[in-house]
Legacy VTK file of the C-alpha trace (Angstrom):
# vtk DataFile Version 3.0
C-alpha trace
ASCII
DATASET POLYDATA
POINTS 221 float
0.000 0.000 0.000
1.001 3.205 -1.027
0.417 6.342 1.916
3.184 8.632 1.835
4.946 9.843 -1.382
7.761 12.061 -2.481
7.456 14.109 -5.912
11.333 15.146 -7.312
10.307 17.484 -10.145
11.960 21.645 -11.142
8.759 21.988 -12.945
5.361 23.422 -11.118
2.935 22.572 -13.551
4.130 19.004 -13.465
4.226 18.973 -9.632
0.186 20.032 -9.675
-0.934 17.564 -12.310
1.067 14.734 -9.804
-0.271 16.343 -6.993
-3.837 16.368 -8.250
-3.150 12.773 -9.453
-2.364 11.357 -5.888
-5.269 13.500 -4.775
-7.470 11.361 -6.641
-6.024 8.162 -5.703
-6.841 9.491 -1.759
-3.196 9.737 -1.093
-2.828 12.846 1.021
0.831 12.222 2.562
2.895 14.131 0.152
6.291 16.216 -0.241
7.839 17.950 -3.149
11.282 18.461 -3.764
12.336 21.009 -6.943
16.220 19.835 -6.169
17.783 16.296 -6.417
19.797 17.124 -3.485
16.935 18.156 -1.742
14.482 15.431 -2.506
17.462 12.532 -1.326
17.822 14.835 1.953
13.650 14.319 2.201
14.504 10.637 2.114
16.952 10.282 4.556
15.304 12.748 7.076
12.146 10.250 6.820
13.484 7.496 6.951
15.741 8.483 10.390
12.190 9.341 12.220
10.984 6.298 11.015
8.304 7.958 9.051
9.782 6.947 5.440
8.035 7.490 2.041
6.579 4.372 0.100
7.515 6.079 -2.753
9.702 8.476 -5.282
8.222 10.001 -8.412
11.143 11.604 -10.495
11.859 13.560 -13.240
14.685 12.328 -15.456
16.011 15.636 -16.368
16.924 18.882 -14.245
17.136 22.429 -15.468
20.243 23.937 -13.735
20.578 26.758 -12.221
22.177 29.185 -9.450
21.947 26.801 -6.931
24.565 24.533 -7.173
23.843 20.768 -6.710
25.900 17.808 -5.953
23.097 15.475 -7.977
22.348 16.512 -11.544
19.949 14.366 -12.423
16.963 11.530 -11.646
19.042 8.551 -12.326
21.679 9.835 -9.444
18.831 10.566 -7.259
17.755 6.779 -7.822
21.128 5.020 -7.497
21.366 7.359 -4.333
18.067 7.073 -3.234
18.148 3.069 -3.037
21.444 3.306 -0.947
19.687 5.166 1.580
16.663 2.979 1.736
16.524 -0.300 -0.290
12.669 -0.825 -0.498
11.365 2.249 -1.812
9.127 1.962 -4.660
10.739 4.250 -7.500
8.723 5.902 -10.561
10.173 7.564 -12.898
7.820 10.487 -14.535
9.726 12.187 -17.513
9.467 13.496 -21.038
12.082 10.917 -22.239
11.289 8.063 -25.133
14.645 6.575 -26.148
13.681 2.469 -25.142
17.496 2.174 -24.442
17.402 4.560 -21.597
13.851 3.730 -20.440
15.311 -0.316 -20.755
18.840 1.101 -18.576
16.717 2.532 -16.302
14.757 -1.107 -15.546
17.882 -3.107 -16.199
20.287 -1.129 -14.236
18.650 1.060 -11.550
15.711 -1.291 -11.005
12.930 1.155 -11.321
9.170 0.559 -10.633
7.561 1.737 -13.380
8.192 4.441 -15.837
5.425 6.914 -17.310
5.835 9.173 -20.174
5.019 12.984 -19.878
2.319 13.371 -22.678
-1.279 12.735 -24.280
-3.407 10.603 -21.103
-0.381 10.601 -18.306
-2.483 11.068 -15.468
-4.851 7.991 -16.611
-1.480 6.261 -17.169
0.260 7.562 -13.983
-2.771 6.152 -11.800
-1.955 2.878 -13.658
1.343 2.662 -12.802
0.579 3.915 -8.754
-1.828 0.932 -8.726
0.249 -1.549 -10.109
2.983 -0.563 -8.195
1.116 -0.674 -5.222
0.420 -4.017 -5.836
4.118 -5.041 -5.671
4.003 -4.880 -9.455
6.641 -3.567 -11.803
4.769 -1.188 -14.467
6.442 -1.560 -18.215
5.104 1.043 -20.614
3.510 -1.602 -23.013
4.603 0.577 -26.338
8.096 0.672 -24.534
8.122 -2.957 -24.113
7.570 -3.990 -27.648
10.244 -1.740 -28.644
12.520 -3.146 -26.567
11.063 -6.619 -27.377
11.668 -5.862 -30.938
14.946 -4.590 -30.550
16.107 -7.695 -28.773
14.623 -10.057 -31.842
17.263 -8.310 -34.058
20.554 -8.493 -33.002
22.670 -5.827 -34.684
26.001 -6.520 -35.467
29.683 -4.102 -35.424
29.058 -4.209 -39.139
25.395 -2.903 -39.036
25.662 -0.099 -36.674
29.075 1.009 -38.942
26.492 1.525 -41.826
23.352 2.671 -40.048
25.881 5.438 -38.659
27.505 6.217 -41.984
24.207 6.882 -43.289
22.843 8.764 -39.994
25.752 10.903 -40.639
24.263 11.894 -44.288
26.684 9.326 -46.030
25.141 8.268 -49.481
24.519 4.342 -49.360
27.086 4.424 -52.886
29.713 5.934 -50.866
29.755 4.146 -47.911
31.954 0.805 -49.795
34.995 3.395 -50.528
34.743 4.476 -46.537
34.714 0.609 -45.700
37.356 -0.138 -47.939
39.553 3.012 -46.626
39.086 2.132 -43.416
39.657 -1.565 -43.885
36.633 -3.150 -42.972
35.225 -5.750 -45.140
32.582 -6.926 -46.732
32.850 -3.293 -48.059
31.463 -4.225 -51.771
28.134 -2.336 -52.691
25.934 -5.478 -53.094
26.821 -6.708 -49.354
25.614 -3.390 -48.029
22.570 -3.236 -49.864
21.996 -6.968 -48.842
22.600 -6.209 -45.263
20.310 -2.893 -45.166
17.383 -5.189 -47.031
18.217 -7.694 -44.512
17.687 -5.323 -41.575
14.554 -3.594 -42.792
12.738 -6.987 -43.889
13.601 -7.901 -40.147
11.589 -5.201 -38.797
9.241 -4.391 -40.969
10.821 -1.009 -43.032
10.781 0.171 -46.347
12.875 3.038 -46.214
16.885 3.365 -44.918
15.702 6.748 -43.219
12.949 4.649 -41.069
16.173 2.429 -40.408
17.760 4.760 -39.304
15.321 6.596 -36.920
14.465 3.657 -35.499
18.070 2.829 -34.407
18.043 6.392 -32.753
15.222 6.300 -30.854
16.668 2.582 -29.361
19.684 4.820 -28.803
22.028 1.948 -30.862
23.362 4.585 -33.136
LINES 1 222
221 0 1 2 3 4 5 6 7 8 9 10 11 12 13 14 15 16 17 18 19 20 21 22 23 24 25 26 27 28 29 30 31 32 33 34 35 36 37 38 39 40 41 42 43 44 45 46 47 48 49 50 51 52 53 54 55 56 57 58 59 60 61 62 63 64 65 66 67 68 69 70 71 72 73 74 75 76 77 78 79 80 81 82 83 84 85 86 87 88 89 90 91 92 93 94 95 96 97 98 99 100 101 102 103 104 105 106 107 108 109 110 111 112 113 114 115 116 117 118 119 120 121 122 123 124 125 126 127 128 129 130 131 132 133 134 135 136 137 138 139 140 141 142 143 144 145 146 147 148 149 150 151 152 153 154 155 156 157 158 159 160 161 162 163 164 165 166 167 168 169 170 171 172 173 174 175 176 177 178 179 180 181 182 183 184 185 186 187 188 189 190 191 192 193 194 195 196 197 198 199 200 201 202 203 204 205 206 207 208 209 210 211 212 213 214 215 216 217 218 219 220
């Protein structure tokens, strides 16, 4: 059960809408924090009067400014968070869509759940609460097939190398004299074009530009 929660987030309009959010899920026990240093000192303070939150909902992303901070950003405030006090429940609320990040931020700092700041959050953030309430990890489910589909195709040294050359505005008939300059092989034209038909057949492209969007959002390029 979820009673006491602590929102880490430099923005005030987002801090209302979360607010108004947890309002509506009758959770009344709430603290802000518009710092990172100041929402891990929240944490600690609660947790030595044995009064600790249930709960962090975080921004990714800080806007600096005059006051100088020792953590920049939500991830810190996670990894430092969790040292503090191992069982609190961690959401991360945040404007970012890369899956690679979102994914780190499961795989590596053992998040909660993750909502995305746009169209329906609040429906979405009550979700997550719920679920999370529940002792339930909540996955995005548009994130998850990403990531899903990611994992299904394994890119190889050799397809990132041309996905990049081509991010980098690289025509596709150039790209076998870089290869060959740089001595990488297969670096003829047809193995290129075989490789990029490979990789767009595999998930489900037409175009070397979707390609290559697609391996920016996953963050692989």
């Amino acid at each position: 059960m979820i009673t006491k929660v602590l929102i880490a987030e430099d923005h005030e309009s987002a801090n209302i809408s979360l607010q108004k959010t947890l309002e509506d899920l009758a959770i009344a026990d709430t603290a802000h924090a518009y710092y990172c240093d100041d929402a891990l000192n929240k944490v600690a303070i609660a947790l030595k009067a044995g009064s600790s939150f249930d709960l962090l909902i975080t921004d990714l992303y800080f806007e600096p400014d005059a006051c100088k901070q020792t953590l920049s950003g939500g991830m810190e405030l996670i990894a430092a968070a969790r040292k503090i006090q191992p069982d609190l429940k961690i959401l991360v609320f945040s404007a970012e869509n890369r899956p690679a990040t979102i994914d780190l931020l499961y795989s590596q700092l053992d998040i909660d759940g993750f909502v995305r700041k746009a169209r329906n959050d609040a429906r979405e953030l009550k979700e997550a609460i719920n679920e999370i309430a529940k002792h339930r990890r909540y996955f995005p489910r548009h994130i998850r097939q990403l990531i899903e589909k990611r994992n299904v195709y394994a890119f190889s040294e050799f397809d990132i190398r041309i996905i990049t050359l081509l991010a980098q505005g690289m025509l596709q008939k150039d790209i076998p004299d870089h290869l060959q300059q740089n001595g990488i092989k297969p670096s003829g034209l047809s193995s290129i074009e075989k490789r990029l038909n490979q990789m767009k057949e595999a998930l489900g492209f037409s175009k070397n530009e979707q390609l290559v969007a697609y391996c920016k959002d996953l963050g692989a390029i």
